[in-house]
N, C-alpha and C positions, 0 to 999 in steps of 0.2 A: 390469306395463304391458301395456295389448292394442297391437294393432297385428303390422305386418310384423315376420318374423321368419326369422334365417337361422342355422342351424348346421351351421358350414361348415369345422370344424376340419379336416378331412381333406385339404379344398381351400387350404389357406394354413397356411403351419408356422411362421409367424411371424420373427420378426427376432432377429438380436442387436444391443443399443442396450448399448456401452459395457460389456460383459459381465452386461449384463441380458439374462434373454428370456426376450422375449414373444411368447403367440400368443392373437390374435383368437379365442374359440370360439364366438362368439353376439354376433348385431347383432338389434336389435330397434327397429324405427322405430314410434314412435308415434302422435306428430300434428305439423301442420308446425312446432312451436317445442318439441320434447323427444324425444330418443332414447334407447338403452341401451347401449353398448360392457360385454361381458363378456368378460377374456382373463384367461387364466394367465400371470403376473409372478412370474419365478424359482421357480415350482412352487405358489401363494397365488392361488386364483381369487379376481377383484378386478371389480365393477361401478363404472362408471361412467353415470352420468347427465346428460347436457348436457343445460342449460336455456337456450334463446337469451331475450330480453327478448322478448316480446309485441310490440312496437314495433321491433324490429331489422327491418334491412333485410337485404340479401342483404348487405352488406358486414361484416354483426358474424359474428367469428371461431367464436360458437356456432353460429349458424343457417349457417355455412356446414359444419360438422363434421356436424350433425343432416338435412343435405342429403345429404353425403356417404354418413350411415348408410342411409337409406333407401332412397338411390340403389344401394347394396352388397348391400341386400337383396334384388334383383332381379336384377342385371345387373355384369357387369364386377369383380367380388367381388375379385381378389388387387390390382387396382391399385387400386382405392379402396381397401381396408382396411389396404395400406401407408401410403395418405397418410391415412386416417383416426389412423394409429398414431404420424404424424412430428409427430402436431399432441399427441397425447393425453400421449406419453410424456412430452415434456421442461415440460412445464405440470403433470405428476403426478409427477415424478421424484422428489421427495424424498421425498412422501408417500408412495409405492407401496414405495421403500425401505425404510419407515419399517416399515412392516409384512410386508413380502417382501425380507429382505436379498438377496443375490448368493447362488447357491446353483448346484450343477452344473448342467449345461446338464438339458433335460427328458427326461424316459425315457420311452420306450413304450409299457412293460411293467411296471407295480407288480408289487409281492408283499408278502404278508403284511400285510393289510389288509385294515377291514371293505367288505362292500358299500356301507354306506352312506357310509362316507368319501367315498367314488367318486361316487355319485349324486346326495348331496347333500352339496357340500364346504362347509367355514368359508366364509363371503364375506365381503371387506371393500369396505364400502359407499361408494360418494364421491360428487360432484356438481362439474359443471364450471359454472362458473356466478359472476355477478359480485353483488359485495355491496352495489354502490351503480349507479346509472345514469352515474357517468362515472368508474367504477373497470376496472383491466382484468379479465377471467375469471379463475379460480383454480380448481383443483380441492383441493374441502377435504372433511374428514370430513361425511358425514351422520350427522344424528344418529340414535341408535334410536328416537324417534317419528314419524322421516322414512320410516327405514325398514320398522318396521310400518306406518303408513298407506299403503304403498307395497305392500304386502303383498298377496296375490290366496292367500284359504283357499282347500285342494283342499276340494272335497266330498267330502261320508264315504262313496259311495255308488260302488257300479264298474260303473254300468249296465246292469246284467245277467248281468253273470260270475259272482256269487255264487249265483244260483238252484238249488237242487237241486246243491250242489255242497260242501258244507260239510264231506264227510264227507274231501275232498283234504289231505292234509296240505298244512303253511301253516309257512314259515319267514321272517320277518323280516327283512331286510336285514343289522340286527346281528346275526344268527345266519347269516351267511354270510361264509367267508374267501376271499375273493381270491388264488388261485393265479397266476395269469395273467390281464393285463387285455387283451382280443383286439382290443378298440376301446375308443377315448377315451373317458371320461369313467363307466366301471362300463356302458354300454350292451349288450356283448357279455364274455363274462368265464369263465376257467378257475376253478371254485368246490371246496368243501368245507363240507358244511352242519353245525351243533351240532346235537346229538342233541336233539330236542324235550325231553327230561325235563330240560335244564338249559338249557332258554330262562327265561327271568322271566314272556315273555308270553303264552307258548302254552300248550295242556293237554296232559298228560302219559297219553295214553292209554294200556292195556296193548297194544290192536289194533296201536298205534303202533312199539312199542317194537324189537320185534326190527326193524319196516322204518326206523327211524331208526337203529341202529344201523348198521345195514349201508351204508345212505345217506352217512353221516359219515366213513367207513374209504374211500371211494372217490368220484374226481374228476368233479364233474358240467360239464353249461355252463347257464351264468345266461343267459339274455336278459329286459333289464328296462327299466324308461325312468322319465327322470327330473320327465316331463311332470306339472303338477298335478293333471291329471284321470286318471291315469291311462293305461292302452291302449285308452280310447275316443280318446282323443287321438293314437295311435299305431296307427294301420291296420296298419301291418305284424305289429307285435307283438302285435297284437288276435287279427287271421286265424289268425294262429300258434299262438298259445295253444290258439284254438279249436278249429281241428285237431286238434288232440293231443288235447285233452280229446275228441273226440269219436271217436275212434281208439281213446282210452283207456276209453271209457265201453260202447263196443261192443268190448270186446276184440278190436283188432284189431292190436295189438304184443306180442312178446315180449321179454323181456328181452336183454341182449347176451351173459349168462351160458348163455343157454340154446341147446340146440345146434342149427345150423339143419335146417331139416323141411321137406317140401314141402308140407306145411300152414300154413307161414308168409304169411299174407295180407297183410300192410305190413310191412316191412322199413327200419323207421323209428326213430330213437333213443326211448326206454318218457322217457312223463311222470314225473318223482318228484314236484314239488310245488310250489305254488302259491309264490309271492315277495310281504309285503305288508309296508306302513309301518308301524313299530311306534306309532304314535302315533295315527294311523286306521283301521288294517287294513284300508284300500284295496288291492288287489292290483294290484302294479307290475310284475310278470312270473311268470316261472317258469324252474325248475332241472327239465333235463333230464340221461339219458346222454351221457357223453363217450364217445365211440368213438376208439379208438387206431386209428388208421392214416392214409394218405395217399387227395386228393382223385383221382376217378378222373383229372382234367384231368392232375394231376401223374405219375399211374402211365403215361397215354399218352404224357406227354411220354420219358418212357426209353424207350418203342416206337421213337420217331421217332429215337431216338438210340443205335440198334442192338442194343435189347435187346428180339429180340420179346415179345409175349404167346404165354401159353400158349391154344391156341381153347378147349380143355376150360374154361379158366378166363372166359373172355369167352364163351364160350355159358352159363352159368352164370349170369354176371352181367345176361345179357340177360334170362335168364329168369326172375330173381329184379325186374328193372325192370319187367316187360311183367306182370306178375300186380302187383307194389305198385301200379303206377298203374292197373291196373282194377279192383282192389278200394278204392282212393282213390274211382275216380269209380261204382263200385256203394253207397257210402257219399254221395254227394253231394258229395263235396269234390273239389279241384283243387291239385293241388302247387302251378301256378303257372311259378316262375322254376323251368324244366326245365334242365338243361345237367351238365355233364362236372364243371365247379366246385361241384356242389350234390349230390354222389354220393362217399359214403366208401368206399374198398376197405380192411375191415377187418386189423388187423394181421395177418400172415402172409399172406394174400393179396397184402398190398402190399409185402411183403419180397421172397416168392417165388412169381413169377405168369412167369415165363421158361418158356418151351416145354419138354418133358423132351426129354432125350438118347434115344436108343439104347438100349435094355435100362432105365431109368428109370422109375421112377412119375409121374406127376403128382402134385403136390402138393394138401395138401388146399384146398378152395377156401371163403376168406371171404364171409362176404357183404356185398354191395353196397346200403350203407343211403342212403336218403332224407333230406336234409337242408334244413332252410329252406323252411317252409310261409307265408312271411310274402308272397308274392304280386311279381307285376310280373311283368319279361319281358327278356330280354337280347338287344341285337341279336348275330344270326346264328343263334341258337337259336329265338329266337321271333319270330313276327312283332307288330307294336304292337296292330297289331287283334283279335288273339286273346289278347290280354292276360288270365289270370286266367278263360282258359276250358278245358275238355275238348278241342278243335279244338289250341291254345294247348299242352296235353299231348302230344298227339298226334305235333302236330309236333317237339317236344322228345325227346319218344322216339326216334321214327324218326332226328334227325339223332348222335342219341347210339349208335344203333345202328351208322349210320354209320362214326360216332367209330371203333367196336370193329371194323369192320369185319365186318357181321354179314350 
C-alpha cells in the first residue's frame, strides 16, 4: 500500500494486554477509507488492514481506526497508537492468538539468527473489516490472493549502486548470522558472514577465498534496510554505503589489523561487502568492521567523573580527527552527523587513556575512528543549516575539539 508511512518502533514499546505484547512498528495510511497497522504480537509480526465501507461516515468504528492511523502518521504517535491498539486488539484477540501464542515478554537483542529473519519476518495477514453492510467489523484471515494482489514487487535494479562495482564481494542476507541485533527489526546488527564458497548463490572465486575466510572468523556490523526499493529508498543508508565505497575505491582506509601510521588518511571502519536479496540480488546494505572499543562521548564521560585523560592521548586523537575529515572533504565527501557519539576510541585506548604517573609511560595510543557516514546533524554539535556540509564539519570538529579540551 502507498501512502503515509510511520516507523516508529523506537518511539512507542507497546503495551501489555492481558499478558500479550504488543508493539506498534509500522502505521501506513493509505487513502481516506483503508490503512495498515503492522505490530509485533508475542514476538509474530502481524498486519492488519482496516477497511472502513466506502459509505461510512465518520461514526463507523473502521473509518474512525483508519483516521486514527493517518492521524499517528504525522503527529501525536504514542497517544494515538495506544488507542489505535485498544480498538485493534480485543477485535483480533483470538485470532492473533491463534497464531502468536503468549510467549515471553520481547527482547532487544536476538542471537543466532539469519539476517533475513530480521528484515524480512513471517507475516500474518488479516483484515478489519465487515462481511455484510449491517454485520459488525471482524478482524479475519486474509486470504493468499488478497494478499499477493496486495503485494508491491521490488524492482530488480539498485539505481546505480551496481555500476562498475561488481568486482565487491556480495553476501546475501541468509549468508549472514546475527550476533547482536543493535536496532529493531535487522536495520543495525552485530554479524558474521558464510564464507562465499558455501553460499548456494554466490560464486566461489579463488581472489575471494582467503578474504572470505578471514571475513567469517571475525565480527562485522551490518547496516541494511528492509525498504522494497532498496537504499534508494533509504538516504541515510544510501550516503553511507556510498562513502565507503568511495573511500574504498580510492584507497583511502586501512584495515583495523593494521598498525596505525601517520600515513593513515581516513581513519574509518574498511568496507568488506556488499549485503543483497537472495532472490533479486538487489543490494539491501553492507557489512563493515566492528571496532572493539568505547564511544569517545562515553570515554569523556569518566573524565568528568574524576578520571582524567591522558593530553598525549587526546592530542593524538585530535590529530587523527583533524587529517580524517580533510581528507573526507579533499575526497569530496562530508561525514555529516560530526559529534563525540559518532567517534570510537579503539580498545586499549579506551581501557587505558588515564594521564601516567610519575616515572610512567604513557600508554600506547588507539585510534580514534569515524563512524556513521549516513548524514543529518545533531543539535549542539551542528547547526540545521549546515546540515550535510564542509561548514556543518567544521563546526563538529571544533566543538569535538572542545569536548577534549584541545
Amino acid at each position: 500500500m502507498k501512502g503515509l508511512r510511520s516507523d516508529r518502533e523506537d518511539d512507542y514499546d507497546g503495551d501489555d494486554y492481558d499478558g500479550d505484547s504488543i508493539a506498534i512498528i509500522q502505521l501506513n495510511g493509505g487513502d481516506e477509507f483503508e490503512a495498515d497497522v503492522v505490530m509485533l504480537f508475542n514476538d509474530e509480526q502481524i498486519s492488519v488492514t482496516v477497511l472502513a465501507p466506502c459509505q461510512s461516515s465518520g461514526s463507523s468504528i473502521e473509518k474512525h481506526v483508519v483516521d486514527l492511523i493517518r492521524q499517528a502518521s504525522v503527529d501525536n504517535y504514542n497517544t494515538l497508537a495506544s488507542a489505535i491498539l485498544d480498538i485493534i486488539q480485543p477485535a483480533g484477540e483470538e485470532e492473533f492468538r491463534r497464531v502468536a501464542p503468549k510467549a515471553p515478554a520481547l527482547s532487544s537483542h536476538r542471537s543466532n539468527t539469519k539476517l533475513h529473519a530480521l528484515l524480512y519476518p513471517k507475516t500474518h495477514y488479516f483484515a478489519f473489516r465487515r462481511e455484510a453492510a449491517d454485520a459488525q467489523p471482524k478482524i479475519v484471515p486474509m486470504s493468499s490472493s488478497e494478499v499477493q494482489a496486495r503485494a508491491w514487487a521490488p524492482p530488480p535494479c539498485d539505481n546505480g549502486l551496481d555500476e562498475d562495482r561488481n568486482h565487491f564481494p556480495r553476501y546475501t542476507t541468509n549468508d549472514i548470522d546475527v550476533i547482536e541485533e543493535i536496532l529493531s527489526g535487522g536495520t543495525v546488527t552485530r554479524v558474521r558472514v558464510v564464507p562465499r564458497n558455501n553460499g548456494d548463490d554466490v560464486d566461489s572465486h579463488d581472489s575471494h577465498d582467503v578474504h572470505d575466510i578471514h571475513t567469517a572468523s571475525n565480527d562485522l556490523l551490518c547496516k541494511a534496510t528492509d525498504c522494497a526499493s532498496g537504499p534508494i529508498a533509504c538516504p541515510a543508508l544510501r550516503r553511507e554505503l556510498v562513502c565507503l565505497l568511495t573511500l574504498h575505491e580510492h584507497n583511502y582506509q586501512v584495515s583495523s589489523s593494521s598498525a596505525p601510521t601517520e600515513s593513515m588518511r581516513v581513519c574509518t571502519p574498511r568496507l568488506v561487502g556488499l549485503v543483497t536479496h537472495p532472490e533479486n540480488q538487489r543490494i539491501v546494505g553492507f557489512v563493515r568492521e566492528w571496532i572493539p572499543g568505547k564511544r569517545l562521548a562515553d570515554v569523556l564521560k569518566h573524565e568528568k567523573r574524576g578520571k582524567p585523560l591522558s593530553s598525549h592521548h587526546k592530542q593524538r586523537w585530535a590529530q587523527r580527527l583533524r587529517a580524517s575529515v580533510d581528507a573526507l572533504h579533499a575526497l569530496g565527501l562530508v561525514w555529516g552527523d560530526g559529534k563525540t557519539g559518532n567517534l570510537i576510541v579503539g580498545v586499549g585506548g579506551a581501557d587505558n587513556v588515564t594521564g601516567a604517573g610519575h616515572g610512567e609511560e604513557e600508554a600506547p595510543v588507539s585510534d580514534l575512528w569515524l563512524i556513521d557516514f549516513g548524514g543529518g546533524w545533531t543539535d549542539g554539535w551542528v547547526d540545521s543549516d549546515k546540515e550535510n556540509t564542509i561548514q556543518g564539519d567544521e563546526q563538529a570538529v571544533q566543538k569535538i575539539l572542545d569536548a577534549l579540551h584541545i
